[in-house]
DRENDO-1510 file (C-alpha; in Angstrom, 1 decimal, always signed):
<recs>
REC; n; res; u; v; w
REC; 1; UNK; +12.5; +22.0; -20.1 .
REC; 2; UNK; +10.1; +20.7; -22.6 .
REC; 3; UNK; +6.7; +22.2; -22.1 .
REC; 4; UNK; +3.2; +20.3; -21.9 .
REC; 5; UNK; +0.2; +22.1; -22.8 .
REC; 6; UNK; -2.2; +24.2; -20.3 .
REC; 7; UNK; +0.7; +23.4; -17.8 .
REC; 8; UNK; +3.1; +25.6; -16.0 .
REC; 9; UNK; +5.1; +24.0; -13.6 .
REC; 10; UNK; +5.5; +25.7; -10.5 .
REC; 11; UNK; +9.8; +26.7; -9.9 .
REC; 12; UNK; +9.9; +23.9; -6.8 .
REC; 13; UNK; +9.3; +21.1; -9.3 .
REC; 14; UNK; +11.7; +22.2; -12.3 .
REC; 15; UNK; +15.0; +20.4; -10.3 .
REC; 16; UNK; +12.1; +17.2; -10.8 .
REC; 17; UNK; +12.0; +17.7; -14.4 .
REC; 18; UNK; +15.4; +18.1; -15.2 .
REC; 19; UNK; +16.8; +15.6; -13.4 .
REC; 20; UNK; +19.2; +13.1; -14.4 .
REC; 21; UNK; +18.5; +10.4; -12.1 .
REC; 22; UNK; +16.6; +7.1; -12.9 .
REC; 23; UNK; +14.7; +7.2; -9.9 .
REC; 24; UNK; +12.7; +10.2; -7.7 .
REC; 25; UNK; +11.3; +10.4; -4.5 .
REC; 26; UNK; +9.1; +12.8; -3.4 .
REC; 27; UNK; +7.8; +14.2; -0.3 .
REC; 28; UNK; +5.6; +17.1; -0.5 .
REC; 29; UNK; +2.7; +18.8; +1.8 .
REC; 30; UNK; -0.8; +19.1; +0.4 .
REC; 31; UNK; -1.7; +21.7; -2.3 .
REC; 32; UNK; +2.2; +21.9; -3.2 .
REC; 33; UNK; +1.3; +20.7; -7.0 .
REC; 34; UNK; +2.5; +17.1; -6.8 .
REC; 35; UNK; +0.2; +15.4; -8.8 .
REC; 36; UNK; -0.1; +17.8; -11.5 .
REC; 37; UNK; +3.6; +17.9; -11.6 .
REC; 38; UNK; +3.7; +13.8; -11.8 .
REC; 39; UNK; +1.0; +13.8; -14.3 .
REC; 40; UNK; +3.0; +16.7; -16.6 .
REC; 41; UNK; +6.2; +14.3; -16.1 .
REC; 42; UNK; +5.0; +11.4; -17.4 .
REC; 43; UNK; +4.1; +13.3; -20.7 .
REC; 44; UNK; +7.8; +14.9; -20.6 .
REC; 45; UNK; +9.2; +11.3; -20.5 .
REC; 46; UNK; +7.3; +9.4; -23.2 .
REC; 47; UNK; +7.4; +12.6; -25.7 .
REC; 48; UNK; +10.7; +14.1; -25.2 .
REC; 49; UNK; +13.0; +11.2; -23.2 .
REC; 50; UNK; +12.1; +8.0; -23.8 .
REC; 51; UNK; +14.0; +6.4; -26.6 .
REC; 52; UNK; +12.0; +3.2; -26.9 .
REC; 53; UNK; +8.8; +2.2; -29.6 .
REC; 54; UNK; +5.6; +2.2; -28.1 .
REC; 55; UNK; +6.0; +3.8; -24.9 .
REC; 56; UNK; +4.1; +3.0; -22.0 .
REC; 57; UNK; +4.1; +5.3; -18.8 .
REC; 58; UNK; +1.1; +4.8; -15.7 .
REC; 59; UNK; +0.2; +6.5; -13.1 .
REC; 60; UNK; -0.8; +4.7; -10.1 .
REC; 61; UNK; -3.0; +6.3; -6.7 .
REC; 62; UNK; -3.7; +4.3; -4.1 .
REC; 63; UNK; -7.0; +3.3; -5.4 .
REC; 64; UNK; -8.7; +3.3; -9.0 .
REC; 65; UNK; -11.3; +5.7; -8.0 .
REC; 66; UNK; -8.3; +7.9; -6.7 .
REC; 67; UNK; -6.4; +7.8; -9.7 .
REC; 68; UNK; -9.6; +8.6; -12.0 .
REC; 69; UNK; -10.8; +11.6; -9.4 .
REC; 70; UNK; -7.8; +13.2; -8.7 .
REC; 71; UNK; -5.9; +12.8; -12.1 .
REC; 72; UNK; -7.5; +11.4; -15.2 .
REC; 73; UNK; -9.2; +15.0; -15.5 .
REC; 74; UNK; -5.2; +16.5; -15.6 .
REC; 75; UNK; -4.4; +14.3; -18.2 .
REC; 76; UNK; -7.1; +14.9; -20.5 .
REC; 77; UNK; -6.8; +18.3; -20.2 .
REC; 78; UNK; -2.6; +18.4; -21.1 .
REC; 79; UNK; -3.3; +16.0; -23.7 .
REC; 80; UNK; -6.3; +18.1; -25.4 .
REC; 81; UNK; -3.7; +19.6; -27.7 .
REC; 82; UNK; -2.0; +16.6; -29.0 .
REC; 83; UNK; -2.8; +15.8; -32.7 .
REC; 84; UNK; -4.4; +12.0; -32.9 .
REC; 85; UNK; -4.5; +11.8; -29.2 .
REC; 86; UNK; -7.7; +9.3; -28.3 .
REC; 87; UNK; -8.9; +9.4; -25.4 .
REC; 88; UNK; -10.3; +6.1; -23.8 .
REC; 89; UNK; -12.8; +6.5; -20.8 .
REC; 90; UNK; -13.8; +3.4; -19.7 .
REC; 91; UNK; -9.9; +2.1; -18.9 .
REC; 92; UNK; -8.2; +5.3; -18.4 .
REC; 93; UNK; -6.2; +5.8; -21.0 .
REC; 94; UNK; -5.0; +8.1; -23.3 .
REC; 95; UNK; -2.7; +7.2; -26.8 .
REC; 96; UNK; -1.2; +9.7; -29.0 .
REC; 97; UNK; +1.4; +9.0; -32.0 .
REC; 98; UNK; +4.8; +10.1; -31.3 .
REC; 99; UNK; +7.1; +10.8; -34.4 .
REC; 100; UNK; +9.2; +7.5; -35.4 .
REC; 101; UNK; +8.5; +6.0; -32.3 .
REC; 102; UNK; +5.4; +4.2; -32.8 .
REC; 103; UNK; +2.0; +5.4; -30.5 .
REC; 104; UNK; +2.7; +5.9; -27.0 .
REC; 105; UNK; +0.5; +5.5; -23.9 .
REC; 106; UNK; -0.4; +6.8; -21.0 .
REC; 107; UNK; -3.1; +4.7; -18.0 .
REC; 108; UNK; -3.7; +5.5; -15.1 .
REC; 109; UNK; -4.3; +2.5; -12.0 .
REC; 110; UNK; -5.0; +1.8; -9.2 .
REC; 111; UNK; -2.9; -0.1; -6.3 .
REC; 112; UNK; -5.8; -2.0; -5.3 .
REC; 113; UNK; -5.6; -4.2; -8.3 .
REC; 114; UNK; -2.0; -4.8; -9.0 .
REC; 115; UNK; -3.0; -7.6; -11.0 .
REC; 116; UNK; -4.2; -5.4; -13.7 .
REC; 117; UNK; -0.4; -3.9; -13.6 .
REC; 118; UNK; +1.8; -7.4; -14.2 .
REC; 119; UNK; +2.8; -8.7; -17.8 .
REC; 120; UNK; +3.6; -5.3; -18.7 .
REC; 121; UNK; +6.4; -2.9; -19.6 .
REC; 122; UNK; +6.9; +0.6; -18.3 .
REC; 123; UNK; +8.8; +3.2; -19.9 .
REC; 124; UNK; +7.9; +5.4; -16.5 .
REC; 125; UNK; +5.9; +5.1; -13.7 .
REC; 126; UNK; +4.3; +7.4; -10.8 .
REC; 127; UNK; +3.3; +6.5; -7.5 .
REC; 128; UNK; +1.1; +8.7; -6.1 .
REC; 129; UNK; +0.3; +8.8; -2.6 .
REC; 130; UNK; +2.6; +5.8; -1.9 .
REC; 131; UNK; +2.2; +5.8; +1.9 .
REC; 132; UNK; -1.3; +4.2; +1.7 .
REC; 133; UNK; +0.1; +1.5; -0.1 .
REC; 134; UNK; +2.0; -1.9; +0.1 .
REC; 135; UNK; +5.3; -1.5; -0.5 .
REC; 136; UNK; +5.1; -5.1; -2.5 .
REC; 137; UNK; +4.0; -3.3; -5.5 .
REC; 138; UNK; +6.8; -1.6; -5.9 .
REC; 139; UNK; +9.3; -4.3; -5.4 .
REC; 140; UNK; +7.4; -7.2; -6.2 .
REC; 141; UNK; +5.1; -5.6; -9.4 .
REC; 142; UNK; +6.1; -2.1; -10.8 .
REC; 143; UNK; +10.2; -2.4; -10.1 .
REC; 144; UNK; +10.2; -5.5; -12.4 .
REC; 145; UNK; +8.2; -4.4; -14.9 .
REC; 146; UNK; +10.6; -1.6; -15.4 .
REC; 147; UNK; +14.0; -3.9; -15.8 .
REC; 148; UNK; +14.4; -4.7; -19.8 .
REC; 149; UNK; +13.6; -0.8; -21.0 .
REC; 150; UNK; +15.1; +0.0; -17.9 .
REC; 151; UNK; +12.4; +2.7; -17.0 .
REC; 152; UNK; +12.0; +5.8; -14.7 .
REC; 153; UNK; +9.7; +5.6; -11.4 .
REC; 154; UNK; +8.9; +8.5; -9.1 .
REC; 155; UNK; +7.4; +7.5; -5.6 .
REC; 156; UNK; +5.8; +10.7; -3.9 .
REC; 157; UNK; +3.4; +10.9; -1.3 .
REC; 158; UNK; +2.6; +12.6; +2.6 .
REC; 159; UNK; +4.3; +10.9; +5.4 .
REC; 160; UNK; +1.4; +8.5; +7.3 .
REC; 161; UNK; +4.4; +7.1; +10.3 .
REC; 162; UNK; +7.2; +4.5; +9.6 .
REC; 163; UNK; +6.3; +2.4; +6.3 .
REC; 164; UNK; +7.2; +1.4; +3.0 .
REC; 165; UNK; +7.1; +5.0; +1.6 .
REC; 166; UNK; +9.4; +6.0; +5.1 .
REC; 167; UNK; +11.7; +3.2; +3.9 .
REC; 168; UNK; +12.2; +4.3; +0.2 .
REC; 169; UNK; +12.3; +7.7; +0.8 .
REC; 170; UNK; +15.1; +7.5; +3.3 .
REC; 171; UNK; +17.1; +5.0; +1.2 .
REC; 172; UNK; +16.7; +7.9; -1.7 .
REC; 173; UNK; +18.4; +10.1; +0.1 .
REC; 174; UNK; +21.8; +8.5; +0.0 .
REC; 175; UNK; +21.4; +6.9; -3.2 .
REC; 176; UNK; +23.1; +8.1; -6.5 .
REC; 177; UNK; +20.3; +6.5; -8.8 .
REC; 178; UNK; +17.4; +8.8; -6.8 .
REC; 179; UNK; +16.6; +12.3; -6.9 .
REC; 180; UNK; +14.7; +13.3; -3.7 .
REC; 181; UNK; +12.9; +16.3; -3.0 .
REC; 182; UNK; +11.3; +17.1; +0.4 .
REC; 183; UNK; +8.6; +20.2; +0.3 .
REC; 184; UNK; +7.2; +21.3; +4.0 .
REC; 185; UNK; +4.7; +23.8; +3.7 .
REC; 186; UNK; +6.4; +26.4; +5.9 .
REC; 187; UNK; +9.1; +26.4; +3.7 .
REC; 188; UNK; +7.9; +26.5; -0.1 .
REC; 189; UNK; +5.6; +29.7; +0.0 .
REC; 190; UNK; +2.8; +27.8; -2.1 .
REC; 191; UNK; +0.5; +28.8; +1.1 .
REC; 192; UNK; +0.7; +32.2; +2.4 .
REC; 193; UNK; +1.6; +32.7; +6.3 .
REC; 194; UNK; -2.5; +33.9; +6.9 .
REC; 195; UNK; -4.2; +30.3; +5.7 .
REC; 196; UNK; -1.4; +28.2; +7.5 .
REC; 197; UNK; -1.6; +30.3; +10.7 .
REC; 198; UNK; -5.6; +29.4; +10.0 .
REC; 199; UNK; -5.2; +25.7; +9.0 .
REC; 200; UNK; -2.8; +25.3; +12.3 .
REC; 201; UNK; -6.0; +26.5; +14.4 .
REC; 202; UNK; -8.6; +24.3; +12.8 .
REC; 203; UNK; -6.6; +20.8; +12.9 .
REC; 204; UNK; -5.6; +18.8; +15.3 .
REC; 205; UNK; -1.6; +19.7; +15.6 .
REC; 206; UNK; -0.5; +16.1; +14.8 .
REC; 207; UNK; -3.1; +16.4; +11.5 .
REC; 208; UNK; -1.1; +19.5; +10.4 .
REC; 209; UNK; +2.0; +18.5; +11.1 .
REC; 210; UNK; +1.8; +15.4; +9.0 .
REC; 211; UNK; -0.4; +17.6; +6.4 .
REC; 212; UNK; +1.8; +20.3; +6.0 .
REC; 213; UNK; +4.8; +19.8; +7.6 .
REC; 214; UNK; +5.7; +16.1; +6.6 .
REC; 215; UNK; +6.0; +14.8; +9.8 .
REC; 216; UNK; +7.0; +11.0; +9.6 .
REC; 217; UNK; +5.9; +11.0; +13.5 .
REC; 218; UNK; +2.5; +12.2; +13.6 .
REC; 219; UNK; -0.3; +10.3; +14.3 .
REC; 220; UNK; -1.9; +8.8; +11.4 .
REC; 221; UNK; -5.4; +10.4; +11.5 .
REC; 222; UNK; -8.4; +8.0; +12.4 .
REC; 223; UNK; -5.4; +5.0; +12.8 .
REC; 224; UNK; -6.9; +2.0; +15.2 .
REC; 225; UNK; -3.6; +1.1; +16.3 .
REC; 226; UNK; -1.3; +3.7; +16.5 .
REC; 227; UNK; -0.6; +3.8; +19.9 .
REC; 228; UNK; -0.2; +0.5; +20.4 .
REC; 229; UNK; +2.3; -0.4; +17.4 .
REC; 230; UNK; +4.3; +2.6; +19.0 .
REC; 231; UNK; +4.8; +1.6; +22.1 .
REC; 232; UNK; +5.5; -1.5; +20.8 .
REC; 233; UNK; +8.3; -0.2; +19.0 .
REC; 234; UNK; +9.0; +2.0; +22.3 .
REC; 235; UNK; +9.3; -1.4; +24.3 .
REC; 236; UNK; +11.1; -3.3; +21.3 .
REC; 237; UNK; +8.8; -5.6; +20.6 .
REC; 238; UNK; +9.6; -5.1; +16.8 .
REC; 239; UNK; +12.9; -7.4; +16.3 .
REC; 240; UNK; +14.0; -10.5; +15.4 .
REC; 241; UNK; +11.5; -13.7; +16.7 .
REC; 242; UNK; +13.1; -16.5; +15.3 .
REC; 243; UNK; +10.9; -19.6; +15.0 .
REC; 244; UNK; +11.4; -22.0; +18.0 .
REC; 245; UNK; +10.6; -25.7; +16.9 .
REC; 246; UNK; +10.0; -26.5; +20.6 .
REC; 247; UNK; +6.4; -24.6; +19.9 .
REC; 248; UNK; +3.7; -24.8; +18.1 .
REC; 249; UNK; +2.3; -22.9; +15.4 .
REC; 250; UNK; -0.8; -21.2; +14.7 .
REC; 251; UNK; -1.8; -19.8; +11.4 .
REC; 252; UNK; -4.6; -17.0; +11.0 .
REC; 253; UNK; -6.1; -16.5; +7.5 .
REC; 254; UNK; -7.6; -14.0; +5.8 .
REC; 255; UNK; -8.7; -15.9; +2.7 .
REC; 256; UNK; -9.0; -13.2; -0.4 .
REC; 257; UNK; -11.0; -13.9; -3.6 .
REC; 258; UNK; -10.4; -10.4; -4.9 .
REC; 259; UNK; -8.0; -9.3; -2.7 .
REC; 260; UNK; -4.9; -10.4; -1.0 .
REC; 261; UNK; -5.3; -13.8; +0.4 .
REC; 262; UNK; -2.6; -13.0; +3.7 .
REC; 263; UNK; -1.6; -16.0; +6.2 .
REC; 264; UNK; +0.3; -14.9; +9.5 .
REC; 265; UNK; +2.1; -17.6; +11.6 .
REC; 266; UNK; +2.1; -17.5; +15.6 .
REC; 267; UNK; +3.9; -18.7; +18.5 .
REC; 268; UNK; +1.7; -18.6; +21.7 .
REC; 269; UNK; +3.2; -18.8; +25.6 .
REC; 270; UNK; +1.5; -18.2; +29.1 .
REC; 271; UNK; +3.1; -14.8; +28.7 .
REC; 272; UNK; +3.6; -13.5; +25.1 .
REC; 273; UNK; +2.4; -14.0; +21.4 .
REC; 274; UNK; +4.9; -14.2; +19.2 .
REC; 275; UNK; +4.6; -13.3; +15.1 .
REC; 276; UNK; +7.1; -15.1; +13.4 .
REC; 277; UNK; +5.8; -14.6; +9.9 .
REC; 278; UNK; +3.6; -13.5; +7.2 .
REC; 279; UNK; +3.0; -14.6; +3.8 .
REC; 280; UNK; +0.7; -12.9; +1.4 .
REC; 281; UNK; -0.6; -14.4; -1.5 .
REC; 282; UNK; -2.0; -12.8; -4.5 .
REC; 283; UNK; -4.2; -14.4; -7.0 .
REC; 284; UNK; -3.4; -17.9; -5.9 .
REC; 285; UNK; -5.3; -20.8; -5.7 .
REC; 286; UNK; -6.1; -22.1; -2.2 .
REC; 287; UNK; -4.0; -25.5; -3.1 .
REC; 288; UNK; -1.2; -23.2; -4.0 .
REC; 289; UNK; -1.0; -21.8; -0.8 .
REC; 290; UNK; -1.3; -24.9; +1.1 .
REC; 291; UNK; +1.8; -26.0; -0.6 .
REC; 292; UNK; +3.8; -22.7; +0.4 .
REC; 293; UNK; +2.4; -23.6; +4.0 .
REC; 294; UNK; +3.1; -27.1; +4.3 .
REC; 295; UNK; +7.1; -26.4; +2.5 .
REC; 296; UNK; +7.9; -24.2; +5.9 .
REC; 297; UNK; +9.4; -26.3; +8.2 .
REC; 298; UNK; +6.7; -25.5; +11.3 .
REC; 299; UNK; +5.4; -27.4; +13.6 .
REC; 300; UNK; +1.5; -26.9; +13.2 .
REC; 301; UNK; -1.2; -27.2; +16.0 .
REC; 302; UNK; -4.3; -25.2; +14.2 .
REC; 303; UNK; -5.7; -22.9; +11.6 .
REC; 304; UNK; -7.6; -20.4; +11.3 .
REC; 305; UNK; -10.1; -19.2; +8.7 .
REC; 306; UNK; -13.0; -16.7; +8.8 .
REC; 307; UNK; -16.5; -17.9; +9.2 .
REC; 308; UNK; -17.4; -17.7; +5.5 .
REC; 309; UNK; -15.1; -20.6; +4.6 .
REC; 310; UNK; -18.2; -23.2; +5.1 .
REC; 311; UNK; -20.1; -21.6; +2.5 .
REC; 312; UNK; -20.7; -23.6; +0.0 .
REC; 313; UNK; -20.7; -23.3; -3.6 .
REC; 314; UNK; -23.4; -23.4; -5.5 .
REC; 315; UNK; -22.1; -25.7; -8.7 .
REC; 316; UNK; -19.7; -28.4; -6.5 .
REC; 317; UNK; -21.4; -28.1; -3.5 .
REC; 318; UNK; -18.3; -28.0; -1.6 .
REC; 319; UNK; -16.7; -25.3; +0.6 .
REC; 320; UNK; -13.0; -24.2; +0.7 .
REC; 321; UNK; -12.5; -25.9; +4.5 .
REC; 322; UNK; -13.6; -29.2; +2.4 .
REC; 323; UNK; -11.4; -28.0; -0.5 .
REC; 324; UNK; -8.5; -27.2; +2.5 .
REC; 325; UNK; -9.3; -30.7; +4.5 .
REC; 326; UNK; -9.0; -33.0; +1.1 .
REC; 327; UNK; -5.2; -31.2; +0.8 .
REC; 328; UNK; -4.2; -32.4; +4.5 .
REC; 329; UNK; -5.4; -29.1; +6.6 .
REC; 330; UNK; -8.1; -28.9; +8.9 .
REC; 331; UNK; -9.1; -25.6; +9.4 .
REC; 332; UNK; -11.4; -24.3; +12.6 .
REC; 333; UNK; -13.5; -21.3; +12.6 .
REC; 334; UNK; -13.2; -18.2; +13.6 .
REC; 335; UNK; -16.1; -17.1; +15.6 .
REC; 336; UNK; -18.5; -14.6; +13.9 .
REC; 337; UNK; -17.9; -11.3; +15.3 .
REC; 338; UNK; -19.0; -7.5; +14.5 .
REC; 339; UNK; -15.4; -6.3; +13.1 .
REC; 340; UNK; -15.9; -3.5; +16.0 .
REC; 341; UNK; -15.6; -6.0; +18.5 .
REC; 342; UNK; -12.6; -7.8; +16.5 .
REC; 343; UNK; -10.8; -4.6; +16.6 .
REC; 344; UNK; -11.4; -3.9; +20.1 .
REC; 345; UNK; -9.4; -7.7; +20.4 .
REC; 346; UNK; -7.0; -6.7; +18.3 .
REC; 347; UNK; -6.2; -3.7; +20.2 .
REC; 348; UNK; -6.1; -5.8; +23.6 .
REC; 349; UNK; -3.7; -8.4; +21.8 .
REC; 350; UNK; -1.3; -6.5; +20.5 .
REC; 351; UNK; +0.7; -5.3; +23.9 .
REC; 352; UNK; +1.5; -8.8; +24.3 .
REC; 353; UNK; +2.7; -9.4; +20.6 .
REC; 354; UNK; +6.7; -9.6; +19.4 .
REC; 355; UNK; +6.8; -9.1; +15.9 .
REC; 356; UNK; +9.5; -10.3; +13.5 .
REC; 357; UNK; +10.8; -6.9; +11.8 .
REC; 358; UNK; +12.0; -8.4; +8.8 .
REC; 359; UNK; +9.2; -11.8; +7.8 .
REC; 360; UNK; +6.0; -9.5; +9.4 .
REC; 361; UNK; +7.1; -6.1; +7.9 .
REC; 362; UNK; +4.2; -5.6; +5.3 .
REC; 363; UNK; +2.4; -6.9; +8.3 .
REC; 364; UNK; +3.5; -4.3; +10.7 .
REC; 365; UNK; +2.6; -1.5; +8.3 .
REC; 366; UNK; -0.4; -2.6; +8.2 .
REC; 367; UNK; -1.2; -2.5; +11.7 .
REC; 368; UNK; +0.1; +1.0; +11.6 .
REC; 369; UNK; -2.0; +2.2; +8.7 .
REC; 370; UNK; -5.2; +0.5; +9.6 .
REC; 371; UNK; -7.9; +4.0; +10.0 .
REC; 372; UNK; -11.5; +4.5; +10.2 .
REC; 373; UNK; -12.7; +6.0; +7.0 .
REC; 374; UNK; -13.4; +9.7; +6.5 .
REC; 375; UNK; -16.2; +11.4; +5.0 .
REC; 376; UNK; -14.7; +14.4; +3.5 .
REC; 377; UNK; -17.8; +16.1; +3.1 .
REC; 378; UNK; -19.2; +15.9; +6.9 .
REC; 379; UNK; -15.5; +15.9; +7.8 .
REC; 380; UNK; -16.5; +13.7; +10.3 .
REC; 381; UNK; -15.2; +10.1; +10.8 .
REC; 382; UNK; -17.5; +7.4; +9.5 .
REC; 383; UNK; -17.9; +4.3; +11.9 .
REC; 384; UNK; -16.7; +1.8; +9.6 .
REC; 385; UNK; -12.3; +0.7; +8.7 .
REC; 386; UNK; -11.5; +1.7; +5.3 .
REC; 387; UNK; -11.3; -0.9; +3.0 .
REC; 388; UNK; -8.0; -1.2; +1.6 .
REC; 389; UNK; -4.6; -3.2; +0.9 .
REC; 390; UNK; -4.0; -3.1; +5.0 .
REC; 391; UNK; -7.7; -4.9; +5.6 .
REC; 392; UNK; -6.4; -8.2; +4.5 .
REC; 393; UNK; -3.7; -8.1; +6.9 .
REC; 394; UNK; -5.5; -7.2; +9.7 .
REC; 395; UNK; -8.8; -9.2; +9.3 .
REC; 396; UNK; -6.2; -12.0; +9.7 .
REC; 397; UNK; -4.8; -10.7; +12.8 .
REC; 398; UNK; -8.5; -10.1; +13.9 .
REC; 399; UNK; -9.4; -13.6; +13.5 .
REC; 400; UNK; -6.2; -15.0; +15.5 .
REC; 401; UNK; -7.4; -12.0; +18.1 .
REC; 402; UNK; -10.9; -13.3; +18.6 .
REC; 403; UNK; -9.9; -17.4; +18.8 .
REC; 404; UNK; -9.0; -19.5; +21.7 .
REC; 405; UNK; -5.9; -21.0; +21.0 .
REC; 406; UNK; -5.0; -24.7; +21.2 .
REC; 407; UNK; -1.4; -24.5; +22.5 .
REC; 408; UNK; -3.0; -22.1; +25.7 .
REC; 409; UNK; -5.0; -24.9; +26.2 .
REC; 410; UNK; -2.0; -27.5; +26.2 .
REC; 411; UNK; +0.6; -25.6; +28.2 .
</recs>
């Protein structure tokens, strides 16, 4: 195997490196080496395997701030010894020239911002930590932009319950295009018997087990809903819930200006809520979306938008509910609620929910994921969600949660 400078890769990882396959999928336990290892990789691949000019590799954490903390310092320091390598701080980025084959590069990203991700070309790609993301920007965003070199991806993370990264990994494992590799902590020897027989006493066993021992079933620490989704699952609420045109349909919206703008669609009864669908929208124009909306054959009865779609703006002096009223929808207001209190609805709501498995999947991750966030330093939990790709999904279910709804009234 082609060596990197100031790294030495550890003898679980070498199958990784020398693999044939297009595709990886990793799941390894905390402190195994996986993200020095993925770092190291993408500087195997655009030096030594990719045959292409120019090559372009990224490595992408759940968040920007993740992806400069936890690796930006790795590559710098396995790219100190590469002559004419520049290093560019402000975006992340490190180029060096690689003989005949143009200057290659190397950025690193965050899944937060997958805008920053499309129009390009990747010669390889790294998910880190894909759990915590949405599995869209892998199918929708990073898979494409792979096609016409066809490039490598590797998709490693910890197991956080059943989502996207559940789904891809377990579709690896059968698959002749993937490589998979699945590292437990009692298993590789990368932590000695004394500190696991001390981590098991200081966490919570469902912590651990997810921690160290890759558990796809453990509780998701700090998760709001966890219970809930699982017995929801238990009960088999999570199926098909085709749309019935003898009911109405209520839409919830979380309207995004940065983030995701996400729009689920309802079917209410005396005695169930039904989730039929949910559409996401990124970077998209609030006519845009109105179109999607109105193309879906559904009989509407309301909308709903969050509070802050009055405000008006400053230069037209209009707000988006005029914007959304001019286009033929007449949107009511959520009421203004502490998000505490809209979770504590949520929470009540969702044993009476069915949720369409296949139309309200990134939906029903998100539910899943949903946690509190965590102050690593107090190890203590903080009293506030984390912010993150599963809030726009939510905050739309929230506002559905905390609205009376026309067709209870009608029944």
């Amino acid at each position: 195997m082609a060596q990197v400078s100031n790294y030495i890769p550890r003898e679980l990882f070498s199958g990784f490196h020398n693999r044939t396959e297009r595709f990886a999928a990793i799941v390894a336990h905390r402190r195994a080496g996986k993200t020095v290892s993925c770092v190291a990789d993408l500087l195997i691949s655009v030096i030594f395997k990719v045959k292409h000019n120019n090559p372009r590799a990224a490595y992408i954490a759940p968040m920007y701030r993740q992806a400069k903390s936890v690796a930006w310092d790795y590559l710098k320091e396995m790219t100190r010894g590469i002559t004419g390598c520049k290093v560019n701080e402000a975006e992340l980025r490190v180029d060096f020239p690689v003989e005949g084959r143009g200057t290659a590069r190397i950025q690193l990203f965050g899944g937060d911002n997958p805008d920053a991700l499309r129009g390009q070309y990747y010669d390889a790609v790294i998910l880190d930590e894909f759990a915590q993301m949405n599995g869209r920007l892998w199918s929708e965003v990073v898979r494409p932009a792979l096609a016409d070199r066809k490039g490598t991806a590797t998709i490693i993370g910890t197991p956080q319950g059943h989502n996207a990264f559940y789904d891809v990994f377990h579709m690896a494992v059968d698959n002749d295009e993937w490589f998979t590799l699945y590292l437990k902590a009692s298993q590789t020897g990368i932590i000695d018997d004394d500190e696991i027989i001390s981590l098991k006493k200081e966490m919570p066993e469902n912590e651990y087990k997810q921690e160290f021992e890759c558990s796809w079933a453990a509780a998701i620490r700090g998760a709001y809903f966890s219970a809930e989704m699982e017995r929801a699952e238990e009960e088999g609420r999570i199926t098909n819930v085709p749309y019935d045109p003898a009911m109405k349909v209520i839409t919830s919206w979380d309207l995004g200006i940065n983030d995701a703008t996400v729009v689920h669609f309802w079917q209410v009864s005396r005695t169930e809520i039904r989730m039929i669908n949910c559409l996401a929208f990124q970077s998209t124009g609030l006519p845009d979306i109105i179109k999607q909306i109105d193309k879906l054959d559904y009989n509407y009865v309301q909308h709903i938008a969050p509070h802050d779609i009055a405000v008006r703006e400053l230069g037209s002096g209009m707000s988006r509910i005029d914007i959304a009223r001019g286009l033929g929808i007449k949107f009511g207001v959520a009421p203004n609620q502490a998000v505490a209190d809209g979770i504590g609805a949520v929470r009540l709501l969702l044993p009476k929910i069915w949720f369409d498995k296949v139309k309200c999947k990134d939906s029903i991750d998100a539910l899943r994921l949903y946690r509190t966030e965590y102050d690593d330093k107090k190890q203590v939990f903080r009293n506030t969600p984390l912010h993150d790709w599963t809030s726009d999904y939510v905050d739309s279910v929230r506002y559905f949660a905390v609205t009376k709804h026309k067709t209870e009234q009608h029944d």
